[in-house]
PQR file of N, CA, C, O and H, with PARSE charges and radii, in Angstrom:
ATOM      1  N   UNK A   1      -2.969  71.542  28.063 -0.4000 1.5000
ATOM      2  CA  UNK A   1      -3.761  71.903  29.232 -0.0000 2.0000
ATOM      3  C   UNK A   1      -3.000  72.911  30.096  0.5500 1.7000
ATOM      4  O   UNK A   1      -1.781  72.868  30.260 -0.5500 1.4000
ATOM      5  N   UNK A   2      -3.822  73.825  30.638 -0.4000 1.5000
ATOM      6  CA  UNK A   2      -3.212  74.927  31.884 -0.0000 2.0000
ATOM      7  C   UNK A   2      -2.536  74.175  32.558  0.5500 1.7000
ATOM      8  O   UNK A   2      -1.508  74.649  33.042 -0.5500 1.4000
ATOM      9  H   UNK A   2      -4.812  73.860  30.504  0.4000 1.0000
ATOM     10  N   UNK A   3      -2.785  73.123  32.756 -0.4000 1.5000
ATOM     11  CA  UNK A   3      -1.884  72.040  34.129 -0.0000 2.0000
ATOM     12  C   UNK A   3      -0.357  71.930  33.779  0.5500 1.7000
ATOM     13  O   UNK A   3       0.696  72.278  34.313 -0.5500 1.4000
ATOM     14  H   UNK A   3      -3.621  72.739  32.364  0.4000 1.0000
ATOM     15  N   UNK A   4      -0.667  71.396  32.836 -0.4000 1.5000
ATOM     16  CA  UNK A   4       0.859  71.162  32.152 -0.0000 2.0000
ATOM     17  C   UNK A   4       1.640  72.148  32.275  0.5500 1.7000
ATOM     18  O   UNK A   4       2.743  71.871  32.745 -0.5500 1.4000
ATOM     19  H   UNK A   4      -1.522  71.113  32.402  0.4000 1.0000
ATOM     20  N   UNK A   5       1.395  73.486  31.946 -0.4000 1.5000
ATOM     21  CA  UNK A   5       2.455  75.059  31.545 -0.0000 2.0000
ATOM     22  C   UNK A   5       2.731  75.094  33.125  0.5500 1.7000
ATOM     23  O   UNK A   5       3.603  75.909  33.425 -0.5500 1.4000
ATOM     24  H   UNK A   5       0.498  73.711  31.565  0.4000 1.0000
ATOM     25  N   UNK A   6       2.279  74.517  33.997 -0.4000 1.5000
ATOM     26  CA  UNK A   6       2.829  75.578  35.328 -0.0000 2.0000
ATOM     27  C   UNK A   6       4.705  74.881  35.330  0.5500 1.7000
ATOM     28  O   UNK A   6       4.902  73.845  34.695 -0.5500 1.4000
ATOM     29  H   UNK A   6       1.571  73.854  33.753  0.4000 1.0000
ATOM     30  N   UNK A   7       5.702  75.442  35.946 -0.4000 1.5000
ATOM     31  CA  UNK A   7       6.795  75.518  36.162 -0.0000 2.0000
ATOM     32  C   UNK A   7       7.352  74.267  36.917  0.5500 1.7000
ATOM     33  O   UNK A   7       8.359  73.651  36.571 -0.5500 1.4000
ATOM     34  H   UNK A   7       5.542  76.284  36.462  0.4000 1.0000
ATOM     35  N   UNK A   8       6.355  73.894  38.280 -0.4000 1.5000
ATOM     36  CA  UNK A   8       6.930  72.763  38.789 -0.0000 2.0000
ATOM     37  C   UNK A   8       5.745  71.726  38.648  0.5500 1.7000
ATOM     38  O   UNK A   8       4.827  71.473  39.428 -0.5500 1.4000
ATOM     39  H   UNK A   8       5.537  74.394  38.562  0.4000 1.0000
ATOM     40  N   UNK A   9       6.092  71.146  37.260 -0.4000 1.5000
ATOM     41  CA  UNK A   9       5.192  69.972  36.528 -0.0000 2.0000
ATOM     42  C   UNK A   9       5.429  68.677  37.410  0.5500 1.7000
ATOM     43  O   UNK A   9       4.666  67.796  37.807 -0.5500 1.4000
ATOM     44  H   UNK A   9       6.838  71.352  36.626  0.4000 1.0000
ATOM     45  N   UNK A  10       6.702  68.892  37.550 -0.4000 1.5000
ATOM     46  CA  UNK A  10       7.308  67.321  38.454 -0.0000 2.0000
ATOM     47  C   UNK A  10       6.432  67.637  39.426  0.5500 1.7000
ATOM     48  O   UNK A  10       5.296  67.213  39.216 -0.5500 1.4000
ATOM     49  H   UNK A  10       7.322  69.607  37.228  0.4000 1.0000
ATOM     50  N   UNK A  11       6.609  68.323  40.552 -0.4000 1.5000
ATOM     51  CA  UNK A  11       5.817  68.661  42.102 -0.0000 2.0000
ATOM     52  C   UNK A  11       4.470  68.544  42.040  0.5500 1.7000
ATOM     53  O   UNK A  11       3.885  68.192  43.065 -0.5500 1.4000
ATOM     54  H   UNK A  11       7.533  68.668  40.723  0.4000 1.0000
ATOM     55  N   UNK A  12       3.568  68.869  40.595 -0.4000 1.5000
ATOM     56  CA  UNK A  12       2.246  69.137  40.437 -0.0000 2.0000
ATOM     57  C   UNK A  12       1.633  67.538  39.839  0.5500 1.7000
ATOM     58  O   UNK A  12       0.421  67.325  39.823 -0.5500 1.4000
ATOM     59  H   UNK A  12       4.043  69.155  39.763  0.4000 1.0000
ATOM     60  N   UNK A  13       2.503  66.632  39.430 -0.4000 1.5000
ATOM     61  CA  UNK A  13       2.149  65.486  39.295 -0.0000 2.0000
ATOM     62  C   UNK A  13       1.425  64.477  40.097  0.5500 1.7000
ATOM     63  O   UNK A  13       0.835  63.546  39.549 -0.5500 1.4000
ATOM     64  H   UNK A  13       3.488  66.805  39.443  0.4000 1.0000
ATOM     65  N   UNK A  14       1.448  64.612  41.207 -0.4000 1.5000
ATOM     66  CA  UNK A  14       0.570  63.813  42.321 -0.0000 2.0000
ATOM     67  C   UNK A  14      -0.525  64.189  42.054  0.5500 1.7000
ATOM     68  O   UNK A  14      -1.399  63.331  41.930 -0.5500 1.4000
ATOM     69  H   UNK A  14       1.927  65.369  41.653  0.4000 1.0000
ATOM     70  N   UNK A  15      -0.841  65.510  41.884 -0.4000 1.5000
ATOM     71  CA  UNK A  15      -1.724  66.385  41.999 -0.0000 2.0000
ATOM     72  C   UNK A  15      -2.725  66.313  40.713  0.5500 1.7000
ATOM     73  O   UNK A  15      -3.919  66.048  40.851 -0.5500 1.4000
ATOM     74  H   UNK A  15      -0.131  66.207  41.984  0.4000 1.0000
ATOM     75  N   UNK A  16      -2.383  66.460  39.997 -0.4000 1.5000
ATOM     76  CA  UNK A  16      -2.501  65.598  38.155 -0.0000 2.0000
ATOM     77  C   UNK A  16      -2.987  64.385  37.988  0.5500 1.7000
ATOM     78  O   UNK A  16      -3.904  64.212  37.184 -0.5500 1.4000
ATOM     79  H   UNK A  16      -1.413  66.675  39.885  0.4000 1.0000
ATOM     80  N   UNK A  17      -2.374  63.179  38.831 -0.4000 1.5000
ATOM     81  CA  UNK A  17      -2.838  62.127  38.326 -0.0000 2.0000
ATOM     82  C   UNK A  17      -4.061  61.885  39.614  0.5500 1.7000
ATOM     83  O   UNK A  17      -5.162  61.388  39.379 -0.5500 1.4000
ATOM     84  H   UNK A  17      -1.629  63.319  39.483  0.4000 1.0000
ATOM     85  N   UNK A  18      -3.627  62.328  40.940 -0.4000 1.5000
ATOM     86  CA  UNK A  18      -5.160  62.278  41.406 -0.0000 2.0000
ATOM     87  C   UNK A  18      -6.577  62.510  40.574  0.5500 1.7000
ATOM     88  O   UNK A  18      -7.588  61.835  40.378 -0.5500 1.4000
ATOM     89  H   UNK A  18      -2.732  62.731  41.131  0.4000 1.0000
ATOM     90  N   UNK A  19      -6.194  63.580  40.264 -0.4000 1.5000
ATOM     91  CA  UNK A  19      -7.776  64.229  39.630 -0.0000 2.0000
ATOM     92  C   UNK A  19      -7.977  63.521  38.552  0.5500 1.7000
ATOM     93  O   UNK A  19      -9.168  63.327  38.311 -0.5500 1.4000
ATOM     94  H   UNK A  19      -5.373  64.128  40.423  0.4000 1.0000
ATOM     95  N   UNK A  20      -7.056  62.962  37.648 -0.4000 1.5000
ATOM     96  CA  UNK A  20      -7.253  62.018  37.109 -0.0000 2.0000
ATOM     97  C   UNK A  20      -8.094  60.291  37.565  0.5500 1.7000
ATOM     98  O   UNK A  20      -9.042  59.786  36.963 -0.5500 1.4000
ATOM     99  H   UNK A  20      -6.088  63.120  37.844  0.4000 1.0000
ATOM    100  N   UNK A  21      -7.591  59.895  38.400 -0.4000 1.5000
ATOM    101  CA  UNK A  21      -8.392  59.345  39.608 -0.0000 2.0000
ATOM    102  C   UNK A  21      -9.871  59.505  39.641  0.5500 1.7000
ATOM    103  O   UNK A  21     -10.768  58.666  39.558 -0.5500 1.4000
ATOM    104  H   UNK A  21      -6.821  60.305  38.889  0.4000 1.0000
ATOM    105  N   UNK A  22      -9.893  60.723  39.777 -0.4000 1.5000
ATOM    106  CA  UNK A  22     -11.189  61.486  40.625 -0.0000 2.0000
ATOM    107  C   UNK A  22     -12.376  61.192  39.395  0.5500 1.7000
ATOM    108  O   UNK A  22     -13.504  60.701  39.438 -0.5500 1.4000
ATOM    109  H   UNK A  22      -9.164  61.404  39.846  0.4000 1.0000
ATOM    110  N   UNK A  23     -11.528  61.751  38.285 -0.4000 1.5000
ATOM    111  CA  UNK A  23     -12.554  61.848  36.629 -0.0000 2.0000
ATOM    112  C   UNK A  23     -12.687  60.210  36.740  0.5500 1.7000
ATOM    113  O   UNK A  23     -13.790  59.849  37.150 -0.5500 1.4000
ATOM    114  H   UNK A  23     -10.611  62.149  38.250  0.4000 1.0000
ATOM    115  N   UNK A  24     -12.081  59.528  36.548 -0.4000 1.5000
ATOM    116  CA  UNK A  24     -12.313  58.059  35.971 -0.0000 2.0000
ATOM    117  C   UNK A  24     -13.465  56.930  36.613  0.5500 1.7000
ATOM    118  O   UNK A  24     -14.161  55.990  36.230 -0.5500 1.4000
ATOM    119  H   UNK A  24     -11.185  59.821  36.214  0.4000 1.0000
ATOM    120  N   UNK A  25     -13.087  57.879  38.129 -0.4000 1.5000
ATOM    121  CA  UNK A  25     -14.032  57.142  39.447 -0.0000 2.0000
ATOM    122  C   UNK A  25     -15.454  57.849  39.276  0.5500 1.7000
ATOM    123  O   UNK A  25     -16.366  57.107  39.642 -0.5500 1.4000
ATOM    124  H   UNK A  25     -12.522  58.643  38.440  0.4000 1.0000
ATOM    125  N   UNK A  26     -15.876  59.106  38.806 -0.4000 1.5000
ATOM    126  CA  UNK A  26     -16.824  60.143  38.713 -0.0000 2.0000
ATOM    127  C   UNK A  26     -17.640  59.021  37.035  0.5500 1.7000
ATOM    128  O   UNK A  26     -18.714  58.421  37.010 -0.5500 1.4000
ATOM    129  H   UNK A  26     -15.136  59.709  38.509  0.4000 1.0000
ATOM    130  N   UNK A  27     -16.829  59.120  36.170 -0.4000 1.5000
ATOM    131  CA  UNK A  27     -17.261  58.166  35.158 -0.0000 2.0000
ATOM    132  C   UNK A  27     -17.788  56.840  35.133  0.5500 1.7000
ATOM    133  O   UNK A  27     -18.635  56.313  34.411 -0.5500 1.4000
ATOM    134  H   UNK A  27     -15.956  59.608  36.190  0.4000 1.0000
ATOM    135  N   UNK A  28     -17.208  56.484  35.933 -0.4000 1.5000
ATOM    136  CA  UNK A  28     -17.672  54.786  36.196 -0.0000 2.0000
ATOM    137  C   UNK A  28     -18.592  54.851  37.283  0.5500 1.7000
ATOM    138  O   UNK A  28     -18.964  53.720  37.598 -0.5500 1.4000
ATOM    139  H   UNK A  28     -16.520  56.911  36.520  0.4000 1.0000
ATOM    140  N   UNK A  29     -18.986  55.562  37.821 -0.4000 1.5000
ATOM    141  CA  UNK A  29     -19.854  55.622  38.960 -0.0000 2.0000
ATOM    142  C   UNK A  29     -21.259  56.253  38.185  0.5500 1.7000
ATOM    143  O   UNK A  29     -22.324  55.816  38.621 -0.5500 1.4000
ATOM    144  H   UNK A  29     -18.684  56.480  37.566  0.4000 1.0000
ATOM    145  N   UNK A  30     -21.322  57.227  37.094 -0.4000 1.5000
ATOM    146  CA  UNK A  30     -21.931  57.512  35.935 -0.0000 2.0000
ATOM    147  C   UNK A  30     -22.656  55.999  35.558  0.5500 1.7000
ATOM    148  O   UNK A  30     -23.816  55.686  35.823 -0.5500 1.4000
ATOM    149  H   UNK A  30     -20.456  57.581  36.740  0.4000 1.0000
ATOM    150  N   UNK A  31     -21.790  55.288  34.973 -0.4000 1.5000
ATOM    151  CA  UNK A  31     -22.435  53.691  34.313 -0.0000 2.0000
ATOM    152  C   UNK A  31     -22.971  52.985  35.126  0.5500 1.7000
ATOM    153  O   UNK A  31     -23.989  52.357  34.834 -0.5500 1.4000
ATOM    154  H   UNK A  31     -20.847  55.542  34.758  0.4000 1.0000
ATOM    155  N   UNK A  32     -22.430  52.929  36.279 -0.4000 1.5000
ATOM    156  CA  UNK A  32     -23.381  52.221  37.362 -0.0000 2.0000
ATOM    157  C   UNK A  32     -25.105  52.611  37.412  0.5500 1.7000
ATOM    158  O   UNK A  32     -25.836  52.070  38.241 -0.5500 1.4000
ATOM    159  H   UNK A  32     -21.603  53.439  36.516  0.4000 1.0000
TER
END
């Protein structure tokens, strides 16, 4: 993924697993 290649992966990780967050909550709110 584009996400991954950027340089400060460590710093961009909050940032990463939010939206991760975001997809899972967007999905399950889908099944409802």
């Amino acid at each position: 993924m584009v996400i991954f290649q950027q340089e400060n992966s460590k710093q961009s990780f909050p940032a990463v697993f939010l939206y991760v967050l975001a997809v899972i909550f967007l999905t399950i709110s889908k099944e409802i």
